[in-house]
N, CA, C and O of each residue as an XYZ file, in Angstrom:
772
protein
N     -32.432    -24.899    -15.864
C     -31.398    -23.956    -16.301
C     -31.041    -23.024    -15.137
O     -31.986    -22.394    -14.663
N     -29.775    -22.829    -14.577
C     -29.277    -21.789    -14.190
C     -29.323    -20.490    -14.123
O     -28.607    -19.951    -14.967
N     -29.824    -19.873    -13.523
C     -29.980    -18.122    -13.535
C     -28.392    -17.811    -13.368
O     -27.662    -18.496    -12.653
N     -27.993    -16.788    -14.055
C     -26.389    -16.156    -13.920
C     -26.359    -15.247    -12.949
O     -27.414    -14.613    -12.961
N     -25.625    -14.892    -12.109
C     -25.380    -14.324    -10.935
C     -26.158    -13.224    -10.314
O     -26.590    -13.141     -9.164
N     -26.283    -12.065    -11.706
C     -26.486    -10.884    -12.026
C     -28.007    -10.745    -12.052
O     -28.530     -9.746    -12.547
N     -28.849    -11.923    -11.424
C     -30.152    -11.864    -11.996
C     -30.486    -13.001    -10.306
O     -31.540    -13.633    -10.381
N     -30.036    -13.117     -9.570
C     -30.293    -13.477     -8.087
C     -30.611    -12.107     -7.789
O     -30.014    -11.221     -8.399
N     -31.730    -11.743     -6.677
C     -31.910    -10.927     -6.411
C     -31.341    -11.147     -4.842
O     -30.920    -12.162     -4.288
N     -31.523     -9.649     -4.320
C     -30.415     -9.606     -3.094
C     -31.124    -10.604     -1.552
O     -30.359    -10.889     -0.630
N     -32.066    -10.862     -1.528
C     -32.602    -11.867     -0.317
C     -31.663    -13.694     -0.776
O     -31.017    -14.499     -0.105
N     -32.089    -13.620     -2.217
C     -31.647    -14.726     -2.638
C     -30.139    -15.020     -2.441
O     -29.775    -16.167     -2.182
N     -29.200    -13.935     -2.568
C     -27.969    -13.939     -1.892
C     -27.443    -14.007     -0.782
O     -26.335    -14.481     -0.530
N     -28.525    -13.341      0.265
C     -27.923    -13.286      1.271
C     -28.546    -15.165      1.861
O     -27.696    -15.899      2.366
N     -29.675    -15.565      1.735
C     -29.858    -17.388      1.878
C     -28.916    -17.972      1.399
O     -28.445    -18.993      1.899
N     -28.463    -17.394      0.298
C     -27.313    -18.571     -0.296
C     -25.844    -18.547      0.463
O     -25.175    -19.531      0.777
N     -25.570    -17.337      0.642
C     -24.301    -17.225      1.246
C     -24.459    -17.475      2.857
O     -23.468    -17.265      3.557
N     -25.445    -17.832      3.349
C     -25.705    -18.418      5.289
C     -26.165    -19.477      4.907
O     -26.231    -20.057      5.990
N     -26.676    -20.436      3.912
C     -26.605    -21.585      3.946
C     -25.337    -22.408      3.199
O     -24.805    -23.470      3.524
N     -25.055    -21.481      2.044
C     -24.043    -22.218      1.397
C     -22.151    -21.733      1.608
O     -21.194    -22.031      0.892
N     -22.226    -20.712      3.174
C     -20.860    -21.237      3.414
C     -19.829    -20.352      2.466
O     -20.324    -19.649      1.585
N     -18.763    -20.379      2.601
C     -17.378    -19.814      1.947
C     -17.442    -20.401      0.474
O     -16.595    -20.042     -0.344
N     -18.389    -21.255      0.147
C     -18.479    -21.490     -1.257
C     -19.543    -20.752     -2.163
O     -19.677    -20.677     -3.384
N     -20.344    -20.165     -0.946
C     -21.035    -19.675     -1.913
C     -21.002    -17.833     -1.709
O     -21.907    -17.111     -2.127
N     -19.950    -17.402     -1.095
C     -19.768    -16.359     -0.707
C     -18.196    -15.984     -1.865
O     -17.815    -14.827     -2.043
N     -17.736    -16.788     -2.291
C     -17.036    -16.775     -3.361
C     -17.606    -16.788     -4.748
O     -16.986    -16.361     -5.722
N     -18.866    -17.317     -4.799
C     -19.404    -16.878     -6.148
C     -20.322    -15.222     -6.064
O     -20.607    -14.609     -7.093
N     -20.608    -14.812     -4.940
C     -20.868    -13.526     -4.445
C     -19.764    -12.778     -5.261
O     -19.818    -12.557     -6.470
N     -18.783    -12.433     -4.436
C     -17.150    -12.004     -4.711
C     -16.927    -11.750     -6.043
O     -16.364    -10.727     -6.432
N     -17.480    -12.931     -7.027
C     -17.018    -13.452     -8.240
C     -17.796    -12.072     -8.927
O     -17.267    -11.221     -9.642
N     -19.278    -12.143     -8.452
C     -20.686    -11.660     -9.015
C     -20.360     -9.963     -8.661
O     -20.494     -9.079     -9.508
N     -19.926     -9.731     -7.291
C     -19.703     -8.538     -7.081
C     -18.121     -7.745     -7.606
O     -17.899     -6.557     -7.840
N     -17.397     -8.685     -7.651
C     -15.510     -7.601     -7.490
C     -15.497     -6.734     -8.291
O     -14.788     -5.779     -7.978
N     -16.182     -6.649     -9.551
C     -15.589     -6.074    -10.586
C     -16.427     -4.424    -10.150
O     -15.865     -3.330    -10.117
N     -17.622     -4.662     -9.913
C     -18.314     -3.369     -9.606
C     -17.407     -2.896     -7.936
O     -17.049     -1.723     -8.037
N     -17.133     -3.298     -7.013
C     -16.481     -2.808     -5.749
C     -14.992     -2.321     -6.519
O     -14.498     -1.259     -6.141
N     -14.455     -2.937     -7.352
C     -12.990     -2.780     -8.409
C     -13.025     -1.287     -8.575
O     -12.544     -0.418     -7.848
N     -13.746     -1.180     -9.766
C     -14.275      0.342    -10.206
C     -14.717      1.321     -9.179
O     -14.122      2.399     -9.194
N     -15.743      1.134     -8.199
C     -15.525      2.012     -7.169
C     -14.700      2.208     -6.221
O     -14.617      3.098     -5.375
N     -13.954      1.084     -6.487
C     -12.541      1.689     -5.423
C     -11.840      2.758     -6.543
O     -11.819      3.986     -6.458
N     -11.373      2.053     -7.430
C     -10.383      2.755     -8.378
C     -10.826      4.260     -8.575
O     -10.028      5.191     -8.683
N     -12.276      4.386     -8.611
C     -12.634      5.701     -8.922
C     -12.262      6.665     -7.723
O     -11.842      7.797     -7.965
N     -12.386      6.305     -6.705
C     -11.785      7.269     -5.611
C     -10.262      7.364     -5.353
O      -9.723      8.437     -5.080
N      -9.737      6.444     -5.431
C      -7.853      6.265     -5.512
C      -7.232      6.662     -6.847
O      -6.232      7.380     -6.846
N      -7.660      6.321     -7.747
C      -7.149      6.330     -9.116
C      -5.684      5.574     -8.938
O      -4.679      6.251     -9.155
N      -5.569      4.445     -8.621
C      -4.367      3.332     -8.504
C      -4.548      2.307     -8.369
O      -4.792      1.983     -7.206
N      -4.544      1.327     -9.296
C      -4.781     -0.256     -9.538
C      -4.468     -0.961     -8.278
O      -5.341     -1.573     -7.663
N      -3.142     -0.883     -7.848
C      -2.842     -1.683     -6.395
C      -3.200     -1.205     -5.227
O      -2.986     -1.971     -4.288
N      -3.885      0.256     -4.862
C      -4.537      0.478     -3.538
C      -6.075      0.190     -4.039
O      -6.591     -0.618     -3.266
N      -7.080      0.641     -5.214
C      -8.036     -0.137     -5.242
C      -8.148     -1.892     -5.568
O      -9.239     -2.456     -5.656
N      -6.565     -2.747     -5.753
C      -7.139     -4.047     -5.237
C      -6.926     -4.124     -3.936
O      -7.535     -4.932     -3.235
N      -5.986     -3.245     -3.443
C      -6.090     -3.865     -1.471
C      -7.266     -3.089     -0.967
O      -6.875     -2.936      0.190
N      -8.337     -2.538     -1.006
C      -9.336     -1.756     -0.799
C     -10.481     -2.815     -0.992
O     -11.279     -3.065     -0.090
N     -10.515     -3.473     -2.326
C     -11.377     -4.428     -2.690
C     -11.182     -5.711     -1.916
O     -12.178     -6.370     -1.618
N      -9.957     -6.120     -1.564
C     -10.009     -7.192     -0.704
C     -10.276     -7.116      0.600
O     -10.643     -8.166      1.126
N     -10.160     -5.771      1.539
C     -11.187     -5.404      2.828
C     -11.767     -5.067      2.888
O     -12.086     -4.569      3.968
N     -13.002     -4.911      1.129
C     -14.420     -4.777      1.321
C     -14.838     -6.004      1.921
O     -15.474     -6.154      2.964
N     -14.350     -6.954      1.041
C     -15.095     -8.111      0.963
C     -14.896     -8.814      2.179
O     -15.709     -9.693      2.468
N     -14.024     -8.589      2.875
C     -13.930     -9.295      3.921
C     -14.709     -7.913      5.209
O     -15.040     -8.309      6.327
N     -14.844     -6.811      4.932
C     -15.713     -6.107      5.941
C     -17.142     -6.720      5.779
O     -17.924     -6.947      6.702
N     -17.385     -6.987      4.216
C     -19.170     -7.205      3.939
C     -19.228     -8.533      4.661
O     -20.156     -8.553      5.470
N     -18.363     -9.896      4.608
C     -18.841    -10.908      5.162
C     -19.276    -10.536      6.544
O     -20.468    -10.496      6.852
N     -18.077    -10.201      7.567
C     -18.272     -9.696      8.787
C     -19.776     -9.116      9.269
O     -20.402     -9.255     10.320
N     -20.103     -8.316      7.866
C     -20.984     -7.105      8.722
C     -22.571     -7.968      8.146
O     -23.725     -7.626      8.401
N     -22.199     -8.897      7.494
C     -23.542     -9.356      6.703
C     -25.026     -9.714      7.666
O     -26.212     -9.611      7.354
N     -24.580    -10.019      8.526
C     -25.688    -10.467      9.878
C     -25.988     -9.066     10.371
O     -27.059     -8.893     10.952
N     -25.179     -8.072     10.206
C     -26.567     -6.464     10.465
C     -26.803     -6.301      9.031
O     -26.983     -5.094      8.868
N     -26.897     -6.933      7.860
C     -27.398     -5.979      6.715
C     -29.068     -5.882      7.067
O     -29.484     -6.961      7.489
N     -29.954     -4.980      6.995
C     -31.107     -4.745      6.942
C     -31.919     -4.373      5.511
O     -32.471     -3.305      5.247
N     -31.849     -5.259      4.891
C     -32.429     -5.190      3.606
C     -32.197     -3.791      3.141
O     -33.294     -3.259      2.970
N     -31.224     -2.989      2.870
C     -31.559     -1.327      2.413
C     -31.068     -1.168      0.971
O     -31.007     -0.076      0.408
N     -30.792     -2.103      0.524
C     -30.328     -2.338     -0.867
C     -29.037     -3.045     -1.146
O     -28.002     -2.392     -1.280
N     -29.055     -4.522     -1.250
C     -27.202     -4.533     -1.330
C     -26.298     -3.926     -2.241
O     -25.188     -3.723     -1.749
N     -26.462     -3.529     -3.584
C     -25.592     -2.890     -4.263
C     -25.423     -1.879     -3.372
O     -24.397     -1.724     -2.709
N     -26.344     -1.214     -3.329
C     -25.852      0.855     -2.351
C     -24.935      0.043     -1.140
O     -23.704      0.041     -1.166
N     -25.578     -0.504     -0.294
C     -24.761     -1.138      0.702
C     -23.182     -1.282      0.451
O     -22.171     -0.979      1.086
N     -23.427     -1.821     -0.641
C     -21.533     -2.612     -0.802
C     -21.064     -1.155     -1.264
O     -20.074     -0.646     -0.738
N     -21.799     -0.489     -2.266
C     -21.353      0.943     -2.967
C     -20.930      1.555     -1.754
O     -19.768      1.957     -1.709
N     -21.808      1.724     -0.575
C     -21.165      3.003      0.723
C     -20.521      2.136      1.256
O     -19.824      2.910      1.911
N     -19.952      0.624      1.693
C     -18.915      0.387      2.417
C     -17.755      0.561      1.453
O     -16.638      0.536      1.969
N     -17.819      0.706      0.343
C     -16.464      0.666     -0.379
C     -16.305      2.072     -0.642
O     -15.173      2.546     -0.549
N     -17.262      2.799     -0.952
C     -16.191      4.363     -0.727
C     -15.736      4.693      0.354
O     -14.791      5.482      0.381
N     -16.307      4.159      1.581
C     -15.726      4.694      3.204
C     -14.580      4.404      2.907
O     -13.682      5.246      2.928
N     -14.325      2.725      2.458
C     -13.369      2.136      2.742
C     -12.163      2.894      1.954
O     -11.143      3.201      2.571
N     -12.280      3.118      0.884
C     -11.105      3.884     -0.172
C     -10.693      5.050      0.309
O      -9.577      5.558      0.196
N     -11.975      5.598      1.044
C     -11.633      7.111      1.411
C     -10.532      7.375      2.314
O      -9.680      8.263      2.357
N     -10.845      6.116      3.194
C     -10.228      5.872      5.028
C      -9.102      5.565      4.226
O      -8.479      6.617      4.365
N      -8.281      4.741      3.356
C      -7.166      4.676      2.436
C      -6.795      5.589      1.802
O      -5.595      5.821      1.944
N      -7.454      6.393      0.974
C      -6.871      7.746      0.553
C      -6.485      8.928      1.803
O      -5.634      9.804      1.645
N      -7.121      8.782      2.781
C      -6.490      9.407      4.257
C      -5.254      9.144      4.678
O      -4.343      9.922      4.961
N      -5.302      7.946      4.695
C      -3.872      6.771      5.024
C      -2.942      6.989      4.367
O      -1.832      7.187      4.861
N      -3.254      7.007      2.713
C      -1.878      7.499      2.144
C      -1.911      8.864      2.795
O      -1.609      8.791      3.986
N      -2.175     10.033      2.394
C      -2.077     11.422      2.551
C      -1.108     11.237      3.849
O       0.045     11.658      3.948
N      -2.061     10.303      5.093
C      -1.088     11.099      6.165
C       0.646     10.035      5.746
O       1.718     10.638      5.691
N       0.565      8.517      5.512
C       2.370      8.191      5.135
C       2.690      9.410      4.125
O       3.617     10.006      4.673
N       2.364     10.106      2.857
C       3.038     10.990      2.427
C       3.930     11.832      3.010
O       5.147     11.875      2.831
N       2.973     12.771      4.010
C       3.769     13.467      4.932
C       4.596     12.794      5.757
O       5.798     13.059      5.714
N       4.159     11.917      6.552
C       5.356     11.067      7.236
C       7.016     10.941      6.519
O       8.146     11.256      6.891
N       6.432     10.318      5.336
C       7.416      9.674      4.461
C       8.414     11.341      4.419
O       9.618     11.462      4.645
N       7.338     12.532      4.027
C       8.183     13.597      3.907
C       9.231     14.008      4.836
O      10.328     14.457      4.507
N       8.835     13.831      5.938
C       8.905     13.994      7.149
C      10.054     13.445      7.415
O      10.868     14.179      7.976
N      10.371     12.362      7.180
C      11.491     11.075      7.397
C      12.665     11.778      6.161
O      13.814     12.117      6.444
N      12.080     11.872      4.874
C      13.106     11.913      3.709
C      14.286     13.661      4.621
O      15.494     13.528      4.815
N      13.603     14.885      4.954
C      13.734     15.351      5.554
C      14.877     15.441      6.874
O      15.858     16.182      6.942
N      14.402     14.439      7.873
C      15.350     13.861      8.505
C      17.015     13.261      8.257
O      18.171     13.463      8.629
N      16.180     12.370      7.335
C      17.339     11.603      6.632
C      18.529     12.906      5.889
O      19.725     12.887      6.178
N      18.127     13.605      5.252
C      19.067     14.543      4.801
C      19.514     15.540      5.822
O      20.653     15.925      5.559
N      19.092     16.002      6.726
C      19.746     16.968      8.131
C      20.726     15.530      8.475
O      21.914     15.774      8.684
N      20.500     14.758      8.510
C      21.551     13.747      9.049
C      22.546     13.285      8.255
O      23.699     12.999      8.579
N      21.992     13.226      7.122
C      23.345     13.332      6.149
C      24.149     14.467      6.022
O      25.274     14.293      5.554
N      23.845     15.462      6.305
C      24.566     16.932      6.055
C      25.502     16.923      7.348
O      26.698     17.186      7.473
N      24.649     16.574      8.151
C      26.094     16.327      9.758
C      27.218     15.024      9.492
O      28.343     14.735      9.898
N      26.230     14.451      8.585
C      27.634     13.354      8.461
C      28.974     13.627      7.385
O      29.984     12.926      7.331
N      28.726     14.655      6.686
C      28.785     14.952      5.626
C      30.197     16.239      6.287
O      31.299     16.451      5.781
N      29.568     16.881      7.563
C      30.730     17.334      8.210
C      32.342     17.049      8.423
O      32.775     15.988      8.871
N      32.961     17.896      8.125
C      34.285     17.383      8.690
C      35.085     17.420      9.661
O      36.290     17.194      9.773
N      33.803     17.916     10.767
C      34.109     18.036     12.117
C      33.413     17.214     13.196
O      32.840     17.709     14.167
N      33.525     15.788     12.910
C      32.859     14.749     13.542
C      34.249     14.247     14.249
O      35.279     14.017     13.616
N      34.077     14.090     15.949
C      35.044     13.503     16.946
C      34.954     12.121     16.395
O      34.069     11.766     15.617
N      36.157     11.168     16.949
C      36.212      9.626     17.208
C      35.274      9.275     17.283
O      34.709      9.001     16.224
N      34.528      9.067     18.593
C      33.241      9.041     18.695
C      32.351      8.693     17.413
O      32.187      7.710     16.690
N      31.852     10.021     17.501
C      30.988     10.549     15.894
C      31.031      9.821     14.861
O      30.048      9.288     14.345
N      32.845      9.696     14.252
C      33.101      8.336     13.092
C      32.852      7.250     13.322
O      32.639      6.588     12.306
N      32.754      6.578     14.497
C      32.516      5.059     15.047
C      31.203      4.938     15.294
O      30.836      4.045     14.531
N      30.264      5.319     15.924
C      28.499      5.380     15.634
C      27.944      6.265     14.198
O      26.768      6.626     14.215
N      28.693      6.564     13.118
C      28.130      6.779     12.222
C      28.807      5.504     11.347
O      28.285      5.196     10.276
N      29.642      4.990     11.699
C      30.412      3.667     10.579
C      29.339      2.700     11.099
O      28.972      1.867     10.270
N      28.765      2.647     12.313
C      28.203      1.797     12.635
C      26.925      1.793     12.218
O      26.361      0.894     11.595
N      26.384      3.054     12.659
C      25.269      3.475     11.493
C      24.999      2.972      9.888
O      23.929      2.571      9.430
N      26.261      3.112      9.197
C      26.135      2.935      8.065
C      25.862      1.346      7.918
O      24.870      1.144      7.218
N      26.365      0.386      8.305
C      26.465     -1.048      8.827
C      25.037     -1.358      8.795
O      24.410     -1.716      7.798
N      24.656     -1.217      9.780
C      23.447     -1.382     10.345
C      22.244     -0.751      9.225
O      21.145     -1.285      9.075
N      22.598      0.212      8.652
C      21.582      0.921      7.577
C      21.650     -0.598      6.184
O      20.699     -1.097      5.584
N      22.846     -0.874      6.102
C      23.177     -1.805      5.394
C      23.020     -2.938      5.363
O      23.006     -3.532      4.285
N      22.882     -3.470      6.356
C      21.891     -4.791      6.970
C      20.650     -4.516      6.441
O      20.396     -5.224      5.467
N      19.769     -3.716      6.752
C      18.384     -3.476      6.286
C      18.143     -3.362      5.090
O      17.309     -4.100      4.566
N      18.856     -2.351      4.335
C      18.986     -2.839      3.233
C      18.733     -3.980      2.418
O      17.909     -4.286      1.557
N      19.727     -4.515      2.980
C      19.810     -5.832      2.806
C      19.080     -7.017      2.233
O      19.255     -7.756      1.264
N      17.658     -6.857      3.787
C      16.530     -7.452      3.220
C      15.225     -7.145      2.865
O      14.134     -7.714      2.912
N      15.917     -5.446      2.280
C      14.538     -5.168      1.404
C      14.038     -6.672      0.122
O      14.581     -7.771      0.004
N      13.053     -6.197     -0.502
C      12.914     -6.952     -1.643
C      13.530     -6.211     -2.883
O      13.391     -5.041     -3.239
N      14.312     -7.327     -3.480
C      14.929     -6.769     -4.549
C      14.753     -5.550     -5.683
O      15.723     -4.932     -6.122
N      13.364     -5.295     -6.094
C      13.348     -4.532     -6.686
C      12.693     -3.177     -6.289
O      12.331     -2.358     -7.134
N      12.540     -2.961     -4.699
C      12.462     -1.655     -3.807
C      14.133     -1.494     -3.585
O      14.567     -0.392     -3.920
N      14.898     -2.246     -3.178
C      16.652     -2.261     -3.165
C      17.302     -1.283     -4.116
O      17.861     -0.240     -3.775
N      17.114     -1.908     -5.799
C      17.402     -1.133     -6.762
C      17.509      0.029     -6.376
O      18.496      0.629     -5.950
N      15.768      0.570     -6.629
C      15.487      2.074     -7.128
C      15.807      3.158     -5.692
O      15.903      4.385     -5.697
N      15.929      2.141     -4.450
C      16.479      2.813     -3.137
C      17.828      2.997     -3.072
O      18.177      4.067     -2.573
N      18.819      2.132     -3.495
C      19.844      2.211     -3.528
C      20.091      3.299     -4.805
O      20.994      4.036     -4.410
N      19.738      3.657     -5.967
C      20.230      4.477     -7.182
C      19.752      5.842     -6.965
O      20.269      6.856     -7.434
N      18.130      5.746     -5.781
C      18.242      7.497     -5.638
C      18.732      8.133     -4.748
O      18.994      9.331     -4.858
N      18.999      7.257     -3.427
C      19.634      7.703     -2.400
C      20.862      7.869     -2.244
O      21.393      8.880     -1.785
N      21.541      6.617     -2.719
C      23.165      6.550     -2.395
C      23.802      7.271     -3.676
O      24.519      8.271     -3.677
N      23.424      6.621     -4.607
C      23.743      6.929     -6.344
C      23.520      8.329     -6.959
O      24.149      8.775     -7.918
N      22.238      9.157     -6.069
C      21.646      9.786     -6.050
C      21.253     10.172     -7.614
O      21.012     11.341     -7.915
N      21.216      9.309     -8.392
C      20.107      9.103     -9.667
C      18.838      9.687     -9.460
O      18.217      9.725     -8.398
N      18.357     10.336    -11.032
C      16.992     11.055    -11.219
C      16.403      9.986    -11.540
O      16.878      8.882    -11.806
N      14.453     10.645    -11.482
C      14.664      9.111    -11.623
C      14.299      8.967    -13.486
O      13.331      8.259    -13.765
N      14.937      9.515    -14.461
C      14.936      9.559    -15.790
C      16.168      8.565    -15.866
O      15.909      7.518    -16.460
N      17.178      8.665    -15.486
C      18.412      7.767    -15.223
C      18.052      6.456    -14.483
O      18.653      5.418    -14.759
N      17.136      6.490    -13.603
C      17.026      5.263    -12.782
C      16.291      4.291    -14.190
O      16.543      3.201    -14.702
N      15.154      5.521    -14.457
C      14.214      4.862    -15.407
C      15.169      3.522    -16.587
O      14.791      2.380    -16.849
N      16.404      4.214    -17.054
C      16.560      4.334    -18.238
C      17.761      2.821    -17.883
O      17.908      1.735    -18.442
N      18.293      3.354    -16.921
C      18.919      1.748    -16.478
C      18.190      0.158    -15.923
O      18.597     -0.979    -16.161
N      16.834      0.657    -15.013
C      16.085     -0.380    -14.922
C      15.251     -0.855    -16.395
O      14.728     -1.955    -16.576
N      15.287      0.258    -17.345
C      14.290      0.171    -18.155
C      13.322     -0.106    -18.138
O      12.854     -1.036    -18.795
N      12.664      0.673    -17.317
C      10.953      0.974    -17.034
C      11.077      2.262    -17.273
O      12.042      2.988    -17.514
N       9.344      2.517    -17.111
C       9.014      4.072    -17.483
C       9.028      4.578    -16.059
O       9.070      3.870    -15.053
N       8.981      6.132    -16.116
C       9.736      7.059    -15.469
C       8.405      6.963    -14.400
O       8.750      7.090    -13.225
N       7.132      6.786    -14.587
C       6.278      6.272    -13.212
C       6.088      4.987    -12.331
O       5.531      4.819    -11.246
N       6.730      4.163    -13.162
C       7.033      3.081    -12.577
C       8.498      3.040    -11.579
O       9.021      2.360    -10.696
N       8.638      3.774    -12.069
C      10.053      4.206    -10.821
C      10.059      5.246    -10.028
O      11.051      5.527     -9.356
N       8.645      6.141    -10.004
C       7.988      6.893     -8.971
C       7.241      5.800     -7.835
O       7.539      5.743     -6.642
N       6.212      4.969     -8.518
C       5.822      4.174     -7.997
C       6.828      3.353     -7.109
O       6.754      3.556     -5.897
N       7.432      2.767     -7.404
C       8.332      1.599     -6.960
C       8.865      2.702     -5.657
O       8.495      2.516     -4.498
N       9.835      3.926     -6.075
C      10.507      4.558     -4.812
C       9.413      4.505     -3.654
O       9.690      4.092     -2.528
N       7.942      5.031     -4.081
C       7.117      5.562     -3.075
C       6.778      4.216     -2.355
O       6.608      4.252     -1.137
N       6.657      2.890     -3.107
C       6.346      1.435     -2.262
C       7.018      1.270     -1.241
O       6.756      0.843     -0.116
N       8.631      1.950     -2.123
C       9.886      1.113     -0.856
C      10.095      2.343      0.282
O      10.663      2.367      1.373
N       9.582      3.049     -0.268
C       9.559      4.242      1.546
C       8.478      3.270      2.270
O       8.697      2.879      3.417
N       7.469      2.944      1.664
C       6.016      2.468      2.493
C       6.633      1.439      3.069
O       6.471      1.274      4.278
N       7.600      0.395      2.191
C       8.206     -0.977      3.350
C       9.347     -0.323      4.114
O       9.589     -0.710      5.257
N       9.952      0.496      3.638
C      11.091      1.324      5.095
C       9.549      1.127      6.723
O       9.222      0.421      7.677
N       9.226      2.188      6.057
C       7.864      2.879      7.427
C       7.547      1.519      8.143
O       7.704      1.414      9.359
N       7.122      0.532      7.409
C       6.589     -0.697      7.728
C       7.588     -1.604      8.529
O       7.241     -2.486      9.314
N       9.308     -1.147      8.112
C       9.081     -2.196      8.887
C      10.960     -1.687      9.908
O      11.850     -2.240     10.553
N      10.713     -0.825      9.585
C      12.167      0.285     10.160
C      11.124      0.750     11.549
O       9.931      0.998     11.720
N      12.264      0.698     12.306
C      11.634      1.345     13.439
C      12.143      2.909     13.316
O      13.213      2.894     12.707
N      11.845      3.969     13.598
C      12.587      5.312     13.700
C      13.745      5.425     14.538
O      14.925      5.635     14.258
N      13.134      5.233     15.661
C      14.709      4.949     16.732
C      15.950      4.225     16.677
O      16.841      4.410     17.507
N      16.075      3.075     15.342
C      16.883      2.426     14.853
C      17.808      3.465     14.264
O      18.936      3.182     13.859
N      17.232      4.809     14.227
C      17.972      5.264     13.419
C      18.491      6.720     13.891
O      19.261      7.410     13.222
N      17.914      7.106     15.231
C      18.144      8.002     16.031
C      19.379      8.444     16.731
O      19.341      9.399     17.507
């Protein structure tokens, strides 16, 4: 009969996973995610940064598995996964400000465009501007597009955004704050300078 995962003790894991390979480091994964899950989530409190948190535990623990020194593997995986959430809850904090930082920008630049004392010049690199803003656009993913296009241009709350996408009013907090994160990701700043 089979012993169930939860009842290998931790030497017995670490033989199985250096003799048995990416197959048996997936029934690890299997045995561990749900407990690394919960301790991510408990420090983020957000389903999609504690699963991307949980997927570079697991790939930090394989890496680091040849220094583990017997000190307990649960605590082990427990302190690489709060570092890890923490160093992510840092990460957001500092894109927040960034993101602030940018939204900021973006409106001093709309207020000059917004002028009615822009030369030839001025109208022809801001038409071009707009073009080019519009290209990118472009190939956001469709449903960062939406809620970017209805608060920015449309300039929709997002109770109105909510109520036309028909989602709830955090799911269209969420979604805006993703599609600033793919702007950052993949906008250069000077594109827009």
């Amino acid at each position: 009969m089979e012993r169930r995962e939860s009842e290998i003790t931790e030497q017995e894991w670490i033989n199985k996973i250096y003799t048995g390979g990416a197959a048996a480091y997936k029934d690890f994964v299997k045995a561990y995610y749900e407990h690394v899950y919960r301790t991510a989530y408990a420090v983020l409190h957000h389903h999609q940064d504690a699963e991307d948190v949980t997927q570079e535990v697991f790939v930090q623990i394989y890496r680091a598995l040849p220094e583990y020194r017997n000190q307990g593997l649960k605590t082990w995986i427990t302190r690489i996964t709060v570092n890890r959430a923490i160093d992510m809850r840092r990460k957001l904090a500092r894109q927040k400000v960034t993101v602030a930082q940018d939204e900021q920008w973006i409106e001093e630049h709309a207020q000059q465009a917004d002028s009615t004392t822009l030369s030839t010049e001025q109208a022809i690199m801001l038409q071009e501007r707009k073009v080019f803003i519009q290209e990118e656009l472009d190939r956001m993913p469709e449903h960062y597009k939406d809620v970017i296009h209805s608060f920015y241009i449309d300039e929709k709350s997002y109770e109105e955004i909510a109520s036309e996408l028909q989602l709830e009013k955090k799911s269209v907090e969420s979604r805006l704050y993703r599609a600033r994160l793919w702007l950052k990701r993949h906008w250069r700043r000077e594109d827009f300078e």
